[in-house]
Structure formats: C-alpha cells, structure tokens
C-alpha positions as CSV (number, residue, x, y, z in Angstrom):
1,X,0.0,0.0,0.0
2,X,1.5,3.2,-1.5
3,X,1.3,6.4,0.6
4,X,0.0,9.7,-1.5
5,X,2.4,12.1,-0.8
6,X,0.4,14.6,-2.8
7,X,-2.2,15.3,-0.3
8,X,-1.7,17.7,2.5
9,X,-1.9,15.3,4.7
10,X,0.4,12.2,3.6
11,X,-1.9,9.1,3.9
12,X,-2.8,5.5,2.7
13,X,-6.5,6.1,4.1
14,X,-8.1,7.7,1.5
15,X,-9.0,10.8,3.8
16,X,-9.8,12.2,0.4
17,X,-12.5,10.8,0.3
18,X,-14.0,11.8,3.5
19,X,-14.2,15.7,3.3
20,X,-15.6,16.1,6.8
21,X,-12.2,14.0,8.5
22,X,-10.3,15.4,6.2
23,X,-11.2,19.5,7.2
24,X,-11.4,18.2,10.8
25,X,-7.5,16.9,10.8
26,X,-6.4,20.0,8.4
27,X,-7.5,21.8,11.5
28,X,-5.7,19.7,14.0
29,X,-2.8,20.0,11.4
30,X,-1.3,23.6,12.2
31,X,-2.1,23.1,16.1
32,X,0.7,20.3,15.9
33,X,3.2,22.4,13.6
34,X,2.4,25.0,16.3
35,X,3.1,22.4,19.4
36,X,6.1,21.1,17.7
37,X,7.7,24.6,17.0
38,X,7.2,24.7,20.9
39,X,8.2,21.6,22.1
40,X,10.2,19.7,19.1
41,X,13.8,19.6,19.3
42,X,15.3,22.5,20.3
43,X,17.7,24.4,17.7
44,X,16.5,22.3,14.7
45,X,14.3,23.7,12.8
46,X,16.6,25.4,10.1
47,X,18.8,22.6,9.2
48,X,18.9,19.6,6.3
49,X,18.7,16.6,8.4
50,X,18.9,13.1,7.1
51,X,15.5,11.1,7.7
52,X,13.9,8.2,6.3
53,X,10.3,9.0,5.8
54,X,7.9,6.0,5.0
55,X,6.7,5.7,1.1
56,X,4.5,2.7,2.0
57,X,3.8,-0.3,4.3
58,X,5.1,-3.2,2.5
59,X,7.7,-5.0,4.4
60,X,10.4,-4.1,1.9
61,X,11.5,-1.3,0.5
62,X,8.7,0.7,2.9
63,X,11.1,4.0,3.6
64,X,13.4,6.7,1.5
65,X,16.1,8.5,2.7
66,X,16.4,12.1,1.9
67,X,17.6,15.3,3.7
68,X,14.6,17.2,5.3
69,X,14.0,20.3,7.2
70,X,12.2,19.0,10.6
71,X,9.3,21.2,10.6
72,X,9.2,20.2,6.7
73,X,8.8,17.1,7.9
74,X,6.0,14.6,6.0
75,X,4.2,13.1,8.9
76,X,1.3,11.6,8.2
77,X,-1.4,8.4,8.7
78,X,-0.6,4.9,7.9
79,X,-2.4,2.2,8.3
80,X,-1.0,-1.7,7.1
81,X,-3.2,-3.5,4.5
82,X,-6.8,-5.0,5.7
83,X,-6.5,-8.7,5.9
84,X,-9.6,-10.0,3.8
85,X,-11.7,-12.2,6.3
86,X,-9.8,-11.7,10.2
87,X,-11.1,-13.4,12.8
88,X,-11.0,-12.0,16.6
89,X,-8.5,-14.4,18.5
90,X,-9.0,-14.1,21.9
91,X,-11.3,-13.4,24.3
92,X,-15.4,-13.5,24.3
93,X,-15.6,-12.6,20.8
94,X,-13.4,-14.9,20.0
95,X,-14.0,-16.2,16.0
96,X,-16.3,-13.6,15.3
97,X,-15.6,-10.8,12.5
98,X,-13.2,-8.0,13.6
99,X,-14.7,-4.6,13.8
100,X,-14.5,-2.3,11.8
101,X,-16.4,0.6,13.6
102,X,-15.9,1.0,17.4
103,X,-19.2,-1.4,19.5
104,X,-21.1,1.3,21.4
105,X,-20.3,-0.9,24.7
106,X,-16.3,-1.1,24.4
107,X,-16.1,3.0,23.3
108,X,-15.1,4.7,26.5
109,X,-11.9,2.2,27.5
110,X,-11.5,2.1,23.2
111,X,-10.8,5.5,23.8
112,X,-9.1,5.5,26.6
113,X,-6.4,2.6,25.5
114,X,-6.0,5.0,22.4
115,X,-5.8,8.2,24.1
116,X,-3.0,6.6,26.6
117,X,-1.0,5.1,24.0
118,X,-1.5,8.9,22.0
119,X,0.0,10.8,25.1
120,X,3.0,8.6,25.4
121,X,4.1,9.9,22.0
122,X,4.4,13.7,21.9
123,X,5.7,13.2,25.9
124,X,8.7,11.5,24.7
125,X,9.4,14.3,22.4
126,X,9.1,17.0,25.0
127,X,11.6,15.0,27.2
128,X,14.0,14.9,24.7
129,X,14.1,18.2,23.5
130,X,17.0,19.7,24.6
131,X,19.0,16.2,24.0
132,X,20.1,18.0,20.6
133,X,22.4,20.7,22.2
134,X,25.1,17.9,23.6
135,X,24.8,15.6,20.9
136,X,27.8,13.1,21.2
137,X,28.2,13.2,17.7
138,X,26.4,14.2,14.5
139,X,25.4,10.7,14.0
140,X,23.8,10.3,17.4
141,X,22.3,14.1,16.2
142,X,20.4,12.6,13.2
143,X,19.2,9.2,15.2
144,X,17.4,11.4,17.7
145,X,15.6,13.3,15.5
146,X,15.2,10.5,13.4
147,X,13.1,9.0,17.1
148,X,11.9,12.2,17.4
149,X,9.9,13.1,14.1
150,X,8.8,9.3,14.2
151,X,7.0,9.6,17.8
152,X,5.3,12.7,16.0
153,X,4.1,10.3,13.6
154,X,2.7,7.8,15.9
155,X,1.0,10.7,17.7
156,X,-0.8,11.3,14.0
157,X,-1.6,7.7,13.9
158,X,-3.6,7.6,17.5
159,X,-5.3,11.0,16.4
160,X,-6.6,9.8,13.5
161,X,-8.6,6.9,14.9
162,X,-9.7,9.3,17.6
163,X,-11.1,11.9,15.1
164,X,-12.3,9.1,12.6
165,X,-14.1,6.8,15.0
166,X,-14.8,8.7,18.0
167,X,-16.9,12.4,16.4
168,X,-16.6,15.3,19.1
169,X,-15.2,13.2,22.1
170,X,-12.5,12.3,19.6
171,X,-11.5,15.5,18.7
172,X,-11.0,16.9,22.2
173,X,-8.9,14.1,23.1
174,X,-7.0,15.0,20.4
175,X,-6.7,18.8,21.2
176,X,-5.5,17.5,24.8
177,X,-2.6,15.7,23.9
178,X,-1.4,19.0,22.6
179,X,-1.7,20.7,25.9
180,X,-0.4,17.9,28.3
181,X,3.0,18.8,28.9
182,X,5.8,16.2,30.3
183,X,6.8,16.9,33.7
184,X,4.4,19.6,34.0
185,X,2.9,20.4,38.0
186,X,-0.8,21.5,36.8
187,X,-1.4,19.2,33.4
188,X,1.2,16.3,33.5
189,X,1.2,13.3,31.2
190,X,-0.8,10.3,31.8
191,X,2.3,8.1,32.8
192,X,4.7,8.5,35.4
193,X,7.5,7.9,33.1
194,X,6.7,10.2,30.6
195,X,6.7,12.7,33.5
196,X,10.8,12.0,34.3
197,X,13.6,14.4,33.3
198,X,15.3,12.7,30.1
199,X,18.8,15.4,31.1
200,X,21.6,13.5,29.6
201,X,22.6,11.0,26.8
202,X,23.1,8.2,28.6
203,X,19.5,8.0,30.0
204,X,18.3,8.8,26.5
205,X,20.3,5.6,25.8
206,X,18.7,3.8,28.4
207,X,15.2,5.3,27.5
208,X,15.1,3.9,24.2
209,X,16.1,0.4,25.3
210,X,13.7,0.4,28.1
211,X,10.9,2.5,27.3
212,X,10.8,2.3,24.1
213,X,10.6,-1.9,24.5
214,X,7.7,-0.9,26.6
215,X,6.5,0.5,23.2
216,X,7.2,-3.0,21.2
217,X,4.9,-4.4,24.1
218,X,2.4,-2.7,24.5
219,X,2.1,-2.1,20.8
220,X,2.0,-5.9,19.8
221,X,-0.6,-6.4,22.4
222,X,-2.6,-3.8,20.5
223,X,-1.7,-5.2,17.1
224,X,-4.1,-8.1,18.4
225,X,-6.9,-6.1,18.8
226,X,-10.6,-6.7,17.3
227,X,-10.6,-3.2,16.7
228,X,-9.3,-3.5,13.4
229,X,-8.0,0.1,12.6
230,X,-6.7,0.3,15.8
231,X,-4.4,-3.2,15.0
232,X,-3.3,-2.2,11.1
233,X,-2.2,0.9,12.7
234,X,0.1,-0.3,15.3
235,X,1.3,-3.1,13.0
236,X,3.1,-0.4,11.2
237,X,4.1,1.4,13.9
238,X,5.9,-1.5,15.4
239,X,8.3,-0.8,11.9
240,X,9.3,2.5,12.9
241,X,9.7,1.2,16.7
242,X,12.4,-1.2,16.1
243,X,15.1,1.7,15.5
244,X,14.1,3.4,18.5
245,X,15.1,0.3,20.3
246,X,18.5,0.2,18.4
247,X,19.4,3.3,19.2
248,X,19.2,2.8,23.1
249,X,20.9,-0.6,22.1
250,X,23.7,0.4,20.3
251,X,24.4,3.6,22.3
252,X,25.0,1.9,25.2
253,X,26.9,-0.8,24.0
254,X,29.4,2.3,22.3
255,X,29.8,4.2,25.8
256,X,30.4,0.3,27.0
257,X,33.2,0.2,24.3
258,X,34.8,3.3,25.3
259,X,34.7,2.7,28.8
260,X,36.0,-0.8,28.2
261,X,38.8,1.1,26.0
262,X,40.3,3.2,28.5
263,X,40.0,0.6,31.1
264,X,41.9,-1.8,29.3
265,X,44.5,1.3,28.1
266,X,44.8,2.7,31.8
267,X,44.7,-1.1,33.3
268,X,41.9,0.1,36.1
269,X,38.4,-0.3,36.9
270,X,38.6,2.4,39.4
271,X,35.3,4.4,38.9
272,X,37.1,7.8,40.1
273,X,40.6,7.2,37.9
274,X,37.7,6.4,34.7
275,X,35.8,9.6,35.5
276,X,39.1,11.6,35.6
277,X,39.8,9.9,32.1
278,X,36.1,11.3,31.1
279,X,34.3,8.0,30.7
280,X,31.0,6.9,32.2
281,X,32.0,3.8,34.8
282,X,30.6,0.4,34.5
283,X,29.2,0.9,38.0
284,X,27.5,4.3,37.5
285,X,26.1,2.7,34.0
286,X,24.4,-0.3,35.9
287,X,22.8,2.3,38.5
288,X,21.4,4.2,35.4
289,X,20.1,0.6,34.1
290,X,18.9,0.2,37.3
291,X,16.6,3.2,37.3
292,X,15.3,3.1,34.0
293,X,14.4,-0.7,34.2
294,X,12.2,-0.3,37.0
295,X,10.6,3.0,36.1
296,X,9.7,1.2,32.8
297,X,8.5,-1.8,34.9
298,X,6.1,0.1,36.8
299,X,4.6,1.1,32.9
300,X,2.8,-2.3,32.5
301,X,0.6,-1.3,35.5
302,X,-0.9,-3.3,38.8
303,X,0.2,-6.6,39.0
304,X,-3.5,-7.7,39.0
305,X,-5.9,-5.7,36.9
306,X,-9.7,-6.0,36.4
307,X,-9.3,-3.3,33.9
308,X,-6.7,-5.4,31.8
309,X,-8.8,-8.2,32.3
310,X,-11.8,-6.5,30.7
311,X,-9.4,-5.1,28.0
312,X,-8.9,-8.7,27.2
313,X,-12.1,-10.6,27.2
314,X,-13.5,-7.4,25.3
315,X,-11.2,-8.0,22.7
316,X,-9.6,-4.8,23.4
317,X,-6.0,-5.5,23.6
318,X,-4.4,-8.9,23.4
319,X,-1.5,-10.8,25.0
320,X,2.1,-10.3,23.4
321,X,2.0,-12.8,20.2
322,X,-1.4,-13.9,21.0
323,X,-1.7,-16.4,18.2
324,X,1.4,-18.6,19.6
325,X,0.2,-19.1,22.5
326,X,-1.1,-22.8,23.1
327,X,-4.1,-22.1,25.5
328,X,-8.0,-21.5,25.1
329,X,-7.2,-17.6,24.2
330,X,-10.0,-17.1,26.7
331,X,-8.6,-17.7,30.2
332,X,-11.5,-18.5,32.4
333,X,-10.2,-20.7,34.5
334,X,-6.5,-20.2,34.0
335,X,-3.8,-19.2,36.3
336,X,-0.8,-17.1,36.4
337,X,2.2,-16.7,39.0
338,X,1.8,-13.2,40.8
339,X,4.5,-11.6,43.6
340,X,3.4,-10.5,46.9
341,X,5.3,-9.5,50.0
342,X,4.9,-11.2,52.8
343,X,6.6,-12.6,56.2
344,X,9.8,-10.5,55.0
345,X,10.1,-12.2,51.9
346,X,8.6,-12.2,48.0
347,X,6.1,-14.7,48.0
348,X,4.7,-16.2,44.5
349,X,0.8,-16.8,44.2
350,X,-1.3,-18.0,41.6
351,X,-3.5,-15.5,40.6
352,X,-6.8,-15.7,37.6
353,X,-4.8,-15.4,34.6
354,X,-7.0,-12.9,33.3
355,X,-6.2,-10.5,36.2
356,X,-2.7,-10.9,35.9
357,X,-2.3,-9.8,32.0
358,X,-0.2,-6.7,33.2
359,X,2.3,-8.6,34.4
360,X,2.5,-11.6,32.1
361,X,3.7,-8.2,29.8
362,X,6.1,-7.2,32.1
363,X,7.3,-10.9,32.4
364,X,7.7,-10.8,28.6
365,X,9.2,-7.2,28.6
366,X,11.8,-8.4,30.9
367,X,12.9,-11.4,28.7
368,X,13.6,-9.4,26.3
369,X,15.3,-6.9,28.4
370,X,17.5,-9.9,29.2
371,X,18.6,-10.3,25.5
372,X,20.0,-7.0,25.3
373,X,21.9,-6.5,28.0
374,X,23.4,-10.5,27.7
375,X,24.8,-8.7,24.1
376,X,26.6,-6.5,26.3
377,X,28.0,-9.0,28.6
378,X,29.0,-11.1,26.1
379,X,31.3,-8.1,25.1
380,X,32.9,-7.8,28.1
381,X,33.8,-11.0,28.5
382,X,35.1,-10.7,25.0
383,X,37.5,-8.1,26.4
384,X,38.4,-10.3,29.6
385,X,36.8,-7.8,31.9
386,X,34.9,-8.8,35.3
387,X,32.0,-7.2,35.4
388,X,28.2,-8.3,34.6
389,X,25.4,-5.8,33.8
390,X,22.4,-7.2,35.6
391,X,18.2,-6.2,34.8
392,X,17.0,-5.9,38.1
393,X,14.3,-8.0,39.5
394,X,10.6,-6.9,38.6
395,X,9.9,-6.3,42.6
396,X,13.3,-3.6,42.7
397,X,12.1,0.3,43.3
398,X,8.5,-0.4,42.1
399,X,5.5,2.7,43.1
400,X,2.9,0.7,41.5
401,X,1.0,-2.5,42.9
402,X,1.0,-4.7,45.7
403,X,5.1,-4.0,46.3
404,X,4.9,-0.3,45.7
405,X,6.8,1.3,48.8
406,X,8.0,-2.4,49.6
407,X,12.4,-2.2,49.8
408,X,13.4,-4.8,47.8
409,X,17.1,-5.2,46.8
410,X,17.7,-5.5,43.0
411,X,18.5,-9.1,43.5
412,X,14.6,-9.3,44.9
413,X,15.1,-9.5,48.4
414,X,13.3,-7.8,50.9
415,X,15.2,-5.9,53.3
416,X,14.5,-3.3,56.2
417,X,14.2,0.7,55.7
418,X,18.1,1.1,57.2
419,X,19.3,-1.5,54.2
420,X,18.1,0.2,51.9
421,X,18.8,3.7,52.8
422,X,22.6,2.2,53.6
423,X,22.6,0.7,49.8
424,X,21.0,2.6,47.7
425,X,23.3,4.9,46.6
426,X,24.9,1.7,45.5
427,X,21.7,0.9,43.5
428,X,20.2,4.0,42.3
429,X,22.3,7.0,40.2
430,X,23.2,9.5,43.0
431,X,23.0,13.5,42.5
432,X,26.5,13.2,42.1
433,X,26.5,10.8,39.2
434,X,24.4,12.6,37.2
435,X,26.2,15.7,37.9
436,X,29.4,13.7,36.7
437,X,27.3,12.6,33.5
438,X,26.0,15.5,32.5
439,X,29.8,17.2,33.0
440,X,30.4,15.4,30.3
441,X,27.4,16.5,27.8
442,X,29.3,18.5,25.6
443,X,28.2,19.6,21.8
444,X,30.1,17.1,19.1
445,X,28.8,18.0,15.3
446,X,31.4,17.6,13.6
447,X,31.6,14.8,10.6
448,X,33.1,11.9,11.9
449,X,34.0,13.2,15.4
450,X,32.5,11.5,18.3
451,X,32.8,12.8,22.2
452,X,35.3,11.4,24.2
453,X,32.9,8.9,26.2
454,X,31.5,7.0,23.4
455,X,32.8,5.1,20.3
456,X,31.7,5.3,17.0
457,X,29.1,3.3,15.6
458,X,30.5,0.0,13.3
459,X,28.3,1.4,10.4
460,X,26.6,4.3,9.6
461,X,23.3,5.3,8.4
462,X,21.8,3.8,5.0
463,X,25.1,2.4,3.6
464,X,26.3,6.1,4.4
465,X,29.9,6.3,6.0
466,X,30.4,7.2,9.7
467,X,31.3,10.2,8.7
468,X,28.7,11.5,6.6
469,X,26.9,15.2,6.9
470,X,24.1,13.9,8.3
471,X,23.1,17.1,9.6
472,X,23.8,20.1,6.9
473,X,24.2,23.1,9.1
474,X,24.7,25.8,6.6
C-alpha cells in the first residue's frame, strides 16, 4: 500500500474521500506544527537533516532517505493492509468478524487505551528536546531526531482513529494531547515515566532500550486487537519502533566500548581514575540501568488488573503474540504466577490469569530486556573484563501494585528501611552521578567526530559512511 504524498496530509486512508475528516485533521494539522515549533527539538528547525520517511507499508522497501528540514517534515497516517476475512482471537468474541467501527459498549476504554497510548508519543518528544544541544556526535544528532519526528508520527496515527471513530469526544482528546506537557505540575502526562527528566545521553540511551521496549509491548498487544483500525495501525508502527530500540541498544553498547577502551588502556576499573579519564563507569552505568528498568516496569501497571482483564475478554488488547500461545485464548479458568510481599520475603501466588495480563507483559518485557543487556556482557567477557550488567528484579524500586513502597534489593530481596537507605546509593544514580554525567554532555557535530565517552558506531546510516553530513548546518 503506496502512501500519496500529494495530499496535505500524507496518507494510505483515502482521507480524500472523507471531506468532513479530512477538514477536521487540516484543522488539528497547524495546532501540531504550532506544538512542535514549541516543544520539538530545540535548535532544529533550520537545518537539512537526514531522515527516512515511510513511502508505503510493504515490508520491503517501505522508507526513502532524503535530507529534510524538521518542521518540513511529511508526517502523516498509515495504516497496514486490511487482511480479507480476520477473525478476533482471543477473548469473548473470539472467532467472530473484527470490527471495523468502534461497539457502542467497548467506546469509552476504546478511547481510553487509544488516548494513553497517544499521550506517550508527543511526551517522549518534550523529554528529549533539549538532548540535541550535547549531541555526542552528529550521528547520534540525526538518530534522535530521526526518534523524534517518528513519535510525532505515531502521535498522528492515535489521532486519527480518535477523530475518525470517535466524532466530538474524539477530537478533544485530540486537542488534549497538545496541551499535556511532560513533567508539567498543573497538566502532567498520563504516565509517570513520561513525567521524568530525560537530562543526559546516557538516559536517552537507556530510555530507548527500556521504554521504548515498553512501546514493542504494548504495541503488539494492540496489534491483536478486534478493533481492526486500531491493530493495522500499530502493525506499522511496530516498523518504525524497532530503530528506536536500536538506538538505546547500540548507544549503550558504544559508551560500553569506550569505557572498556580506557579501562583496558589505563589497566583500572577504578570508577574515580575512569571519571578523571572522562568516561562513564561500568558501575554508575548499571545504577542508570537500574533506574530506567524499574521505572519502565512500573509502565505495564498493577500486577492484578480488572481493567486489563476487561481489556482482554473485550477483545480490546491482546496478549504479546497472542496467536502462539497454546491455551484457550479465553482464560476462564487459568492461572498465572503473581509476587506479593509477605513474612519479610517475596512470595509467589497464583492469581486468575486474566487478572494478571499486566504482568504476564512485564514478564515478557523483561525477557527481552535480558537479550540486550546478555549482548553486552558477552562483550565484556570478550575483552576479559569482570564485570556483569544485571536487569534488576521486577519487585526492585517499584511505586505501583502490591510491592509499591516495599524495599526490595535489586537481586529481589526484601530488606529493612536502614538497608536500603545504607545501599541505595549503590543501587540508584546519585546526584553526584548525574552531575558527573551530565559534565560530560558536551556539543560534538562535527563529521566523523565522536565525544570522548562513546565510540563510533560499526556502520553508519543507510550504507552512508560514519562520517557523513548527516546534519547540513549551513
């Protein structure tokens, strides 16, 4: 499915041929230009950057690469082919027709699944924005603008569906995830994460790897839904996800390299000789992993959910590769392991399975966490150096559920308030780290030159060389 790129609005939809939806989202149109000019990435908007922009949603050959003024930028509405004859999987509904209109009965948590997912878009954005004015590098530069003009798109994505299926109510959903603002005291965004400070590189690093796998998960869940044009449109978004995960993977694994460099070149592992060398230690990096892991966690929700259980037997939102699972796709009488505290000690319970959706997620979430961080393991022990980067355990430094406010080591034991207040500057990046970190957040843009506390990438952009002008400043 070809996108027409002639249209004001770039689409595969046909808006064309809805003149009301059409008017309705050339309205929204300039209120985004205008939030974007406000919130977008500072110091950006005059220059030639290098970003793919999708031409279609076939699997290959679905984006060009061209150089692009940001505000110039084609965002736009994609949705991935219908498939002829789709049969709901999972839940009550299950082997019926999908839908393709919203059920009068399923429209207010419809809405409300769409309108969280929307918020998480444009938040990201605003966190970032000042990220641009210590790039490492002008590679790293383009790759977060590259994240940044694609959450704008899956903002357009959620706000179509909310002014196509849901009339008024729709639209001022819409209007509100223009005025949200991250971090903001009176009109915050709807998750806690999207509320935290995103001050330095190396937590945009680890945002991308953790929060943005939140995305993969929560998004694949969604692909599954009976909602049709709520599925097709995160089915493609999931594309454009994939290098948002990348970049959190492969920036890490470069400030791992360079620490790993000097380490090797100085023969210590002294965090205060490495800091004076201007690399990030491997300690301070696993506090940082440490924090973003379990902020992340906390995304997926309460451990046991009646709301996720509706979601589910609605035919809402689905379970992470629904259609591999070898079960009823119903759950009635199902059961899933749950953590509780109790007696001093993490307890496991079996809890309805439909209850416990949230954290069979989170479970997932943190498999594939594992992957990641085994990659960069596996390059230390390459290198001969003792050290292991660890995901802490679900339970660690959670404020949501049953062990919200419960002091839980990272290894997932419980321990008393004087343990943890003795330990967790240990655990957690102290003021001082981050002051150390951002110390070392100076502006690198020029071709092929990368700040001292990272390496440069293996390859660069497109079949482009490291080096390239990704970022045309004159």
């Amino acid at each position: 499915m070809s996108i027409d790129y002639q249209q004001k609005i770039p689409n595969n939809v046909d808006l064309a041929g809805d003149k009301t939806l059409q008017r309705a989202l050339e309205h929204w149109q300039p209120e985004f230009l205008n939030w974007w000019a406000d919130m977008g990435p500072e110091g950006s908007h005059r220059y030639d950057c290098y970003l793919r922009t999708a031409t279609s949603v076939d699997q290959e050959g679905w984006a060009s690469f061209g150089y692009v003024k940001m505000p110039e930028y084609r965002w736009g509405i994609f949705l991935n082919p219908q498939v002829p004859d789709r049969k709901i999987s999972f839940g009550a509904h299950k082997g019926e027709a999908v839908w393709q209109e919203v059920p009068g009965e399923y429209r207010a948590n419809l809405r409300r699944i769409i309108v969280t997912q929307g918020d998480t878009e444009p938040a990201s954005v605003e966190q970032q924005r000042h990220l641009g004015l210590t790039a490492p590098s002008m590679y790293d530069l383009r790759n977060l603008f590259q994240v940044n003009v694609e959450e704008g798109r899956h903002l357009w994505a959620m706000v179509y569906l909310l002014h196509r299926y849901f009339g008024r109510d729709g639209r001022e959903e819409a209007e509100a995830l223009l005025e949200r603002r991250s971090g903001d005291a009176d009109n915050p965004r709807i998750l806690g994460a999207f509320n935290e400070r995103t001050p330095d590189w190396l937590s945009f690093f680890m945002f991308t790897f953790f929060t943005d796998r939140d995305g993969k998960f929560q998004l694949s869940a969604l692909t599954e839904s009976a909602f049709d044009p709520l599925a097709r449109t995160t089915q493609f978004m999931l594309t454009e996800e994939g290098h948002h995960m990348f970049v959190g993977r492969n920036g890490i694994r470069r400030i791992v390299d360079r620490t790993c460099e000097i380490m090797l070149r100085e023969r210590t592992d002294n965090p205060e000789k490495l800091r004076a060398l201007g690399v990030i230690d491997l300690p301070t990096i696993q506090r940082y992993l440490n924090f973003h892991a379990s902020v992340t966690a906390d995304l997926f929700g309460a451990d046991l959910s009646s709301n996720a259980a509706t979601f589910y037997t609605t035919g809402l939102k689905g379970r992470y590769m629904e259609s591999r699972l070898k079960d009823d796709h119903q759950l009635l009488e199902a059961t899933y392991p749950v953590l509780n505290a109790g007696s001093g000690q993490i307890v496991v319970e079996q809890a309805p399975a439909l209850n416990a959706l949230n954290e069979r997620l989170r479970d997932d979430f943190i498999k594939d966490s594992n992957s990641g961080v085994d990659a960069w393991n596996k390059n230390l022990q390459e290198r001969g150096i003792d050290f292991e980067f660890v995901v802490p355990h679900k339970a660690f430094n959670r404020q949501i559920g049953p062990l919200a406010g419960v002091k839980i080591s990272p290894h997932g034991k419980v321990i008393s308030a004087d343990a943890w207040n003795a330990n967790m500057r240990d655990w957690l990046p102290t003021p001082e780290d981050r002051a150390f970190v951002q110390s070392l957040m100076g502006r690198v843009v020029e071709p092929g030159k990368f700040a001292n506390w990272i390496s440069p990438p293996s390859s660069g952009i497109n079949g482009q060389p490291v080096e390239c002008e990704y970022i045309r400043f004159g």
